[in-house]
C-alpha positions, 0 to 999 in steps of 0.5 A: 500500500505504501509503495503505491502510494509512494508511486502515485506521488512521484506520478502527479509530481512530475507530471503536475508540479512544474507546469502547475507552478509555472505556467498555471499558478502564475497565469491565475495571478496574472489575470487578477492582477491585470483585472483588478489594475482594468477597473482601477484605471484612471482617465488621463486627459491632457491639454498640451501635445509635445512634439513626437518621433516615429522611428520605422526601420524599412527593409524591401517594404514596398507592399505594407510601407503605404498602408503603415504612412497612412495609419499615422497620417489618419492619427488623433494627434496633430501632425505638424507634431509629428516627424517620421523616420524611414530608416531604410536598411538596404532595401532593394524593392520600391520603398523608396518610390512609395515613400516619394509618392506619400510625401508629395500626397501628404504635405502635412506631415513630415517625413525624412528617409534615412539610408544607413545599410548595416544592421536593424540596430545601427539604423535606430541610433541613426534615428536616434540622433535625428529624432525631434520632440520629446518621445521617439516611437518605434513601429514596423513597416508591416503593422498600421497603428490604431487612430487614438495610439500616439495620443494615448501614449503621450497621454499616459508618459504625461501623467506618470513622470515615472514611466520612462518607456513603454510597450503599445499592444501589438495584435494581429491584423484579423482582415488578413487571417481571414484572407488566406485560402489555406485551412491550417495556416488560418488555424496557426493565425488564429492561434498567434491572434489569441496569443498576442492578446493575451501575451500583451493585455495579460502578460505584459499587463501583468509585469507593467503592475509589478514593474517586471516587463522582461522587454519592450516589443520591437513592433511598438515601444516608446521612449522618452528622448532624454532617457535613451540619450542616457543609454549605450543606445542599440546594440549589434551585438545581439539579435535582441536589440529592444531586450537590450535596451529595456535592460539599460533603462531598467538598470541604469536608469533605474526606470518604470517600463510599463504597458500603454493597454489602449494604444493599439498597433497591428501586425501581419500574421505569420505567414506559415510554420517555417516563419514562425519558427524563425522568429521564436527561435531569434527571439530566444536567441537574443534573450541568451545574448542580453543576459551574456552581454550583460553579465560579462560587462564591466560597466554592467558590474559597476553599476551592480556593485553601486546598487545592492538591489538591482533591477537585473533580478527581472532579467534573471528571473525571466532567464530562469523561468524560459531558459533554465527550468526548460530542461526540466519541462522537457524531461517532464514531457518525456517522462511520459515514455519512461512510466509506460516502461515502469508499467504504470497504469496507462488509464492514469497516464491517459488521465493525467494527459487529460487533466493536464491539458483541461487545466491549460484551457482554463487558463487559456480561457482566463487570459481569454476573459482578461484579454476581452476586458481592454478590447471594448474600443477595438470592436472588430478584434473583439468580435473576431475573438468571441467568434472564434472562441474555440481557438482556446481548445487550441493553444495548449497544442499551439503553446507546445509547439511553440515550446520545442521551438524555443528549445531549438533556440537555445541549442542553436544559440551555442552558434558563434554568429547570429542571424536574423533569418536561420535555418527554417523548420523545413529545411533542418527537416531536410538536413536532418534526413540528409544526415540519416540518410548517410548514417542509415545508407544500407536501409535506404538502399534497400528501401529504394530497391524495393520501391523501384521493384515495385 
C-alpha cells in the first residue's frame, strides 16, 4: 500500500508540479492582477501635445510601407507634431518610390528617409540622433497603428513622470487571417491572434503592475528622448536589440517600463510554420545574448556593485523561468515514455494527459476573459475573438509547439554568429534526413530497391 502510494506521488509530481507552478499558478495571478489594475484605471486627459518621433526601420517594404504612412497620417494627434523616420536598411524593392509618392500626397506631415545599410540596430541610433520632440516611437513597416495610439501614449508618459518607456499592444491584423485560402495556416493565425492578446493585455499587463516587463516589443515601444540619450543606445551585438535596451533603462536608469493597454498597433500574421519558427527561435536567441552581454560587462558590474538591489533580478528571473527550468519541462514531457516502461497504469497516464491539458484551457480561457476586458474600443478584434472562441481548445497544442521551438533556440544559440533569418523548420527537416540518410545508407538502399521493384 505504501509503495503505491509512494508511486502515485512521484506520478502527479512530475507530471503536475512544474507546469502547475509555472505556467498555471502564475497565469491565475496574472489575470487578477491585470483585472483588478482594468477597473482601477484612471482617465488621463491632457491639454498640451509635445512634439513626437516615429522611428520605422524599412527593409524591401514596398507592399505594407503605404498602408503603415497612412495609419499615422489618419492619427488623433496633430501632425505638424509629428516627424517620421524611414530608416531604410538596404532595401532593394520600391520603398523608396512609395515613400516619394506619400510625401508629395501628404504635405502635412513630415517625413525624412534615412539610408544607413548595416544592421536593424545601427539604423535606430541613426534615428536616434535625428529624432525631434520629446518621445521617439518605434513601429514596423508591416503593422498600421490604431487612430487614438500616439495620443494615448503621450497621454499616459504625461501623467506618470515615472514611466520612462513603454510597450503599445501589438495584435494581429484579423482582415488578413481571414484572407488566406489555406485551412491550417488560418488555424496557426488564429492561434498567434489569441496569443498576442493575451501575451500583451495579460502578460505584459501583468509585469507593467509589478514593474517586471522582461522587454519592450520591437513592433511598438516608446521612449522618452532624454532617457535613451542616457543609454549605450542599440546594440549589434545581439539579435535582441529592444531586450537590450529595456535592460539599460531598467538598470541604469533605474526606470518604470510599463504597458500603454489602449494604444493599439497591428501586425501581419505569420505567414506559415517555417516563419514562425524563425522568429521564436531569434527571439530566444537574443534573450541568451542580453543576459551574456550583460553579465560579462564591466560597466554592467559597476553599476551592480553601486546598487545592492538591482533591477537585473527581472532579467534573471525571466532567464530562469524560459531558459533554465526548460530542461526540466522537457524531461517532464518525456517522462511520459519512461512510466509506460515502469508499467504504470496507462488509464492514469491517459488521465493525467487529460487533466493536464483541461487545466491549460482554463487558463487559456482566463487570459481569454482578461484579454476581452481592454478590447471594448477595438470592436472588430473583439468580435473576431468571441467568434472564434474555440481557438482556446487550441493553444495548449499551439503553446507546445511553440515550446520545442524555443528549445531549438537555445541549442542553436551555442552558434558563434547570429542571424536574423536561420535555418527554417523545413529545411533542418531536410538536413536532418540528409544526415540519416548517410548514417542509415544500407536501409535506404534497400528501401529504394524495393520501391523501384515495385
Amino acid at each position: 500500500m505504501k509503495q503505491e502510494l509512494l508511486r502515485e506521488l512521484v506520478f502527479w509530481g512530475i507530471w503536475l508540479v512544474i507546469p502547475l507552478c509555472i505556467d498555471i499558478f502564475s497565469g491565475i495571478i496574472g489575470c487578477i492582477f491585470v483585472i483588478k489594475a482594468h477597473f482601477t484605471k484612471r482617465d488621463l486627459k491632457i491639454d498640451y501635445l509635445p512634439n513626437v518621433t516615429i522611428m520605422i526601420p524599412v527593409y524591401n517594404s514596398a507592399k505594407t510601407l503605404e498602408s503603415c504612412l497612412t495609419s499615422i497620417s489618419n492619427q488623433d494627434y496633430p501632425l505638424k507634431n509629428i516627424l517620421v523616420l524611414l530608416l531604410n536598411n538596404g532595401s532593394k524593392d520600391d520603398s523608396y518610390e512609395i515613400f516619394c509618392k506619400f510625401q508629395k500626397s501628404n504635405s502635412k506631415l513630415r517625413i525624412w528617409w534615412l539610408d544607413s545599410p548595416n544592421g536593424k540596430s545601427k539604423a535606430l541610433n541613426k534615428g536616434l540622433y535625428m529624432a525631434d520632440g520629446k518621445y521617439i516611437i518605434n513601429i514596423d513597416s508591416d503593422g498600421m497603428l490604431h487612430k487614438s495610439a500616439i495620443v494615448n501614449i503621450v497621454e499616459k508618459f504625461e501623467k506618470n513622470q515615472d514611466i520612462y518607456a513603454m510597450t503599445g499592444v501589438v495584435l494581429i491584423d484579423h482582415e488578413q487571417i481571414e484572407e488566406n485560402q489555406n485551412l491550417h495556416a488560418r488555424l496557426l493565425q488564429r492561434c498567434e491572434a489569441f496569443e498576442y492578446a493575451e501575451a500583451f493585455l495579460v502578460g505584459r499587463g501583468f509585469q507593467s503592475y509589478s514593474n517586471t516587463m522582461f522587454t519592450l516589443a520591437g513592433a511598438f515601444s516608446c521612449y522618452r528622448k532624454d532617457i535613451v540619450y542616457k543609454t549605450q543606445l542599440y546594440n549589434s551585438e545581439t539579435l535582441g536589440e529592444d531586450t537590450h535596451m529595456t535592460s539599460q533603462i531598467r538598470i541604469f536608469s533605474k526606470g518604470k517600463i510599463s504597458l500603454c493597454e489602449n494604444a493599439f498597433f497591428y501586425v501581419d500574421p505569420i505567414e506559415s510554420l517555417d516563419k514562425l519558427y524563425i522568429q521564436r527561435q531569434r527571439w530566444q536567441r537574443g534573450q541568451i545574448e542580453v543576459a551574456s552581454l550583460f553579465e560579462t560587462s564591466s560597466l554592467f558590474k559597476d553599476t551592480v556593485n553601486k546598487r545592492q538591489k538591482c533591477s537585473f533580478d527581472v532579467l534573471k528571473y525571466n532567464m530562469l523561468k524560459d531558459h533554465t527550468l526548460v530542461f526540466p519541462r522537457f524531461i517532464w514531457l518525456f517522462a511520459m515514455i519512461y512510466l509506460i516502461f515502469y508499467d504504470y497504469p496507462l488509464k492514469l497516464i491517459i488521465g493525467a494527459n487529460i487533466i493536464m491539458y483541461l487545466a491549460y484551457v482554463l487558463n487559456s480561457f482566463l487570459y481569454f476573459c482578461a484579454s476581452k476586458l481592454f478590447l471594448n474600443e477595438q470592436s472588430p478584434a473583439l468580435s473576431y475573438m468571441s467568434k472564434h472562441w474555440y481557438i482556446i481548445f487550441l493553444l495548449p497544442i499551439y503553446r507546445l509547439v511553440v515550446f520545442f521551438m524555443r528549445l531549438a533556440g537555445i541549442i542553436n544559440a551555442a552558434e558563434k554568429y547570429a542571424a536574423w533569418n536561420t535555418k527554417t523548420l523545413s529545411q533542418e527537416r531536410n538536413q536532418m534526413k540528409e544526415v540519416l540518410k548517410k548514417r542509415f545508407s544500407f536501409y535506404y538502399r534497400v528501401k529504394a530497391w524495393v520501391n523501384n521493384g515495385r
